[in-house]
C-alpha positions as CSV (number, residue, x, y, z in Angstrom):
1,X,10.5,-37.9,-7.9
2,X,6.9,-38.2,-7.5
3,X,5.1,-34.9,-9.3
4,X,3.5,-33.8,-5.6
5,X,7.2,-33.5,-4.4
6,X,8.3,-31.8,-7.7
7,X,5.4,-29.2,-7.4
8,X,6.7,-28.8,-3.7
9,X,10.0,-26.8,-4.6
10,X,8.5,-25.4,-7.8
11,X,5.8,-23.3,-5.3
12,X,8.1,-22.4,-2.8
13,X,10.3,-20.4,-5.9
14,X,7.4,-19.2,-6.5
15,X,6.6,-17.9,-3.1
16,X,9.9,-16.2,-3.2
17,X,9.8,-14.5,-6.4
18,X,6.3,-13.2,-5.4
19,X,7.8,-11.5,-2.5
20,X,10.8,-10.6,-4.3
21,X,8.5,-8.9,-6.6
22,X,6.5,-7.1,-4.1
23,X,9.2,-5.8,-2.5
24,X,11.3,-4.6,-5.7
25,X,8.0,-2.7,-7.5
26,X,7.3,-0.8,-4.1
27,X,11.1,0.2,-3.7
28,X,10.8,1.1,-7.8
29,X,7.5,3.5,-7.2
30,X,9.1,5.2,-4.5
31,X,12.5,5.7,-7.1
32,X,10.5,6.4,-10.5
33,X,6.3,7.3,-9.4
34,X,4.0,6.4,-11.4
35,X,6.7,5.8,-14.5
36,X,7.6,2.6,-12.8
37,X,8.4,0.4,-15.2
38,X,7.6,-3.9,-15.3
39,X,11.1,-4.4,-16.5
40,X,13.0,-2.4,-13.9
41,X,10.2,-4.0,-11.2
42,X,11.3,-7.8,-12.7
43,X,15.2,-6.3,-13.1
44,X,14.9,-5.0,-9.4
45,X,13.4,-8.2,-8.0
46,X,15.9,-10.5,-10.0
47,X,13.0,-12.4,-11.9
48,X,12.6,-12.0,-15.7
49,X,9.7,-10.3,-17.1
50,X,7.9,-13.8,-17.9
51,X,8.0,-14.6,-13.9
52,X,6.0,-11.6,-13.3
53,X,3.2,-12.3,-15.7
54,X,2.7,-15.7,-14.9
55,X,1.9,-14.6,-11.5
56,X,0.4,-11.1,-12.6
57,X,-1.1,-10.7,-16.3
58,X,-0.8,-7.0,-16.1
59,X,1.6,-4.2,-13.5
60,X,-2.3,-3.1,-12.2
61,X,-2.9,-6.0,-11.3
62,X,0.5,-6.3,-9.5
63,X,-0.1,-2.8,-8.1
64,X,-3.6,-3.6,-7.1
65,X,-2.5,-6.2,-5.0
66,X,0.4,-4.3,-3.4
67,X,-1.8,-1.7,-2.9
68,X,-3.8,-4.5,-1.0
69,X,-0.9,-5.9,1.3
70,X,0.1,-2.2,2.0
71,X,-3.4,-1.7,3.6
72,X,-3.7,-5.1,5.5
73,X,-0.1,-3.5,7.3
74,X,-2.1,-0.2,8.0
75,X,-4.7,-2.4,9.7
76,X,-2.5,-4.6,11.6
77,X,-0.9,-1.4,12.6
78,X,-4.1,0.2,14.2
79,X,-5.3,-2.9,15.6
80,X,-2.1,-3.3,17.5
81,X,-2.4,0.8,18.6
82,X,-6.1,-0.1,19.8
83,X,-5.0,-2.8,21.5
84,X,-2.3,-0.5,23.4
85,X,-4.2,0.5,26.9
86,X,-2.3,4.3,26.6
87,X,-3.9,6.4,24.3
88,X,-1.3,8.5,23.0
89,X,0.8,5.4,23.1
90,X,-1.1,3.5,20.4
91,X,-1.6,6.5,18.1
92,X,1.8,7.5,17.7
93,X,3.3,3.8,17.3
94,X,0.7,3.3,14.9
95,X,1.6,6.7,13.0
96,X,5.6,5.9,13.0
97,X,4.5,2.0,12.2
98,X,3.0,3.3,9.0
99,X,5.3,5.9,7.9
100,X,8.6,3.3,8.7
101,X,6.5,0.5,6.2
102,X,6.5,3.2,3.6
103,X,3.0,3.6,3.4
104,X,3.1,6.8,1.1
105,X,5.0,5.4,-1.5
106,X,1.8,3.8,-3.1
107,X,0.4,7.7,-3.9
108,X,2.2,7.7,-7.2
109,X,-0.2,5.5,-8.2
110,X,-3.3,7.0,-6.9
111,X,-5.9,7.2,-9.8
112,X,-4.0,5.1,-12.2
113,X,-5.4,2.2,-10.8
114,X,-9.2,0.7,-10.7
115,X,-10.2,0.3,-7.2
116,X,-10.9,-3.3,-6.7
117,X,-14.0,-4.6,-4.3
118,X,-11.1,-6.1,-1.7
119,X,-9.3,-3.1,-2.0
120,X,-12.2,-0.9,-0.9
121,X,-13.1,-3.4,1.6
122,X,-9.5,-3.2,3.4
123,X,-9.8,0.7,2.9
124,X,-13.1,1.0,4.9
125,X,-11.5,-1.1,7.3
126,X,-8.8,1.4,7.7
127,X,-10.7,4.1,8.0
128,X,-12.6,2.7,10.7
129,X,-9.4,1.9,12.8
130,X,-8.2,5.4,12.4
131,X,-11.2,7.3,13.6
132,X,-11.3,4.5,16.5
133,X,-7.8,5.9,17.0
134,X,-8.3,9.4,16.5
135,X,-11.6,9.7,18.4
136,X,-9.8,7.5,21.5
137,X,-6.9,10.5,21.7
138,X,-9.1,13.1,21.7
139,X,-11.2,11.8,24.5
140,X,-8.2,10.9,26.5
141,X,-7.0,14.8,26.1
142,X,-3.9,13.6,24.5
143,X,-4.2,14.7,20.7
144,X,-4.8,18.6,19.9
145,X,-8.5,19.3,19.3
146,X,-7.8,20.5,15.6
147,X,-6.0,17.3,14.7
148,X,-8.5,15.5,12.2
149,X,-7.7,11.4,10.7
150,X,-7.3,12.7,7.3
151,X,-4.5,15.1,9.3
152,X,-2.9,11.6,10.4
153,X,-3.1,10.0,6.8
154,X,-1.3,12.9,4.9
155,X,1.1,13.0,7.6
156,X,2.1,9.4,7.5
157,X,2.4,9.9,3.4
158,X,4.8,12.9,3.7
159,X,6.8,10.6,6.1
160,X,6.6,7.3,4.6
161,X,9.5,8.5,2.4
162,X,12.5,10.2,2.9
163,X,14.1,12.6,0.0
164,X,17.6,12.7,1.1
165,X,17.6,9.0,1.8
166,X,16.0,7.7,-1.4
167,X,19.1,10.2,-3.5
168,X,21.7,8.8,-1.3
169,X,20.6,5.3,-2.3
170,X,20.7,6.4,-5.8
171,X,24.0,7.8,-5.3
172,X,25.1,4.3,-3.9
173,X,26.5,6.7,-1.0
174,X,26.4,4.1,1.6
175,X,28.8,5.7,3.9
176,X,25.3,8.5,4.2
177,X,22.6,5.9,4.6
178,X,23.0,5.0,8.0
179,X,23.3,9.3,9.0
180,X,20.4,9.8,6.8
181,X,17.8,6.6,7.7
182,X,18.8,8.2,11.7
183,X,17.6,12.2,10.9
184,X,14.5,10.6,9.1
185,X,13.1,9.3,12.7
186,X,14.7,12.0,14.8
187,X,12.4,14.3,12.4
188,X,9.2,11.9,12.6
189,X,9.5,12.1,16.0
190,X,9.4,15.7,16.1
191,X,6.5,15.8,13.5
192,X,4.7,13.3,16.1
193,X,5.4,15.1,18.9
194,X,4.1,17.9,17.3
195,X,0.4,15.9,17.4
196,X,0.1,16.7,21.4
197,X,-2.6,18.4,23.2
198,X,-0.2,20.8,24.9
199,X,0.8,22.7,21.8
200,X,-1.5,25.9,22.1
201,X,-1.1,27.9,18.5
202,X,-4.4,26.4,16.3
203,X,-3.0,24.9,13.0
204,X,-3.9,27.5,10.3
205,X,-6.3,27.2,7.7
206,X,-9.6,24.5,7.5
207,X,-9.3,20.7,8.2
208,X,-8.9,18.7,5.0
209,X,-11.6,16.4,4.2
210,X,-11.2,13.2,2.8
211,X,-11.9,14.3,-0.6
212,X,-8.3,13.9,-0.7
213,X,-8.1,10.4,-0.6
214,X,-11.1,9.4,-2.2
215,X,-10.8,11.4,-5.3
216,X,-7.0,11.2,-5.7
217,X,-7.8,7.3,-6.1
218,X,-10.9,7.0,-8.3
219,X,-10.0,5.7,-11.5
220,X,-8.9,8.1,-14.5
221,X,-11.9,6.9,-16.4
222,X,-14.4,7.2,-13.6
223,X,-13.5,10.3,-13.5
224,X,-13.3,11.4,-17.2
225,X,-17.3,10.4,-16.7
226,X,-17.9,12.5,-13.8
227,X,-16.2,15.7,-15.7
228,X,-17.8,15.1,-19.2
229,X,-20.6,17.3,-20.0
């Protein structure tokens, strides 16, 4: 076998270990936070731990890059809600798109991480998409007043995991899972529904700003610099 046909099966392993490992160390931060551990990530994924660093030298660079692919699926996700020609159509898909990818299980993490330039690229990106969103609702009369993007983004993290399914799993209580993966739409959709114009009570206190985001993911030592005297 010539080497170009050996190096052939060799990178598609690779290829599928690399997913397998993407997969297994989002499914361990949404068990274990920011205690994840590169042995239970590898153990999960079915790889040993010398598979993962020879494709990642350290776990933040493996979560930088999750962190990376978990943003190009928010974009996708509000490109294909612009692209939508109704309004409230494209916001909600885009909100239970999100929230059914899992996108809050990456806030464990938030600020134990450096921010890389692609990262913050990707981010922008999202941001931008969002308001587009957002801003697009608000002028169609379909999304309350009150209801900022930042609103959206901590919604989508509160629903991108689900508590009781995440113990049944632990539990190994399959007969639950299906009951349990079924009230965790029924309840998004409330929480969505909840988004609409008609609903006349204002939501109480100010709008949160997106100090949230941006300071819950600056670096530990960025921000042992900014609090030093």
């Amino acid at each position: 076998m010539t080497e170009s046909r050996r190096r052939g099966p060799r990178r598609a392993e690779a290829e599928r270990n690399d997913r397998a490992l993407l997969r297994a160390a989002r499914h361990v931060l949404a068990a274990d936070g920011e205690h994840a551990s590169v042995a239970a990530i590898a153990a999960a994924a079915g790889v040993g731990i010398g598979s993962l660093y020879r494709r990642y030298r350290t776990k933040e660079e493996l979560f930088q890059r999750l962190a990376e692919l978990s943003l190009d699926s928010w974009n996708q996700a509000a490109e294909r809600g612009l692209a939508d020609d109704d309004p409230w159509e494209g916001l909600a898909s885009f909100i239970v798109t999100c929230a059914e990818f899992g996108q809050g299980s990456l806030g464990p993490i938030a600020g134990t991480i450096e921010v890389t330039k692609e990262m913050q690229a990707k981010y922008d990106r999202s941001d931008e998409l969002l308001a587009a969103l957002v801003a697009r609702a608000h002028r169609a009369g379909v999304l309350r007043p009150d209801v900022t993007a930042v609103d959206i983004s901590l919604l989508i993290e509160q629903f991108g995991r689900s508590p009781a399914l995440d113990q049944l799993c632990k539990q190994r209580r399959e007969d639950l899972l299906e009951a349990a993966a079924g009230a965790h739409k029924r309840v998004l959709a409330i929480a969505v529904d909840g988004l609409r114009a008609c609903h006349p009570r204002p939501l109480p206190g100010d709008p949160p700003t997106d100090r949230l985001f941006t300071e819950r993911w600056a670096h530990e030592a960025g921000r042992a610099r900014r609090t030093s005297p």
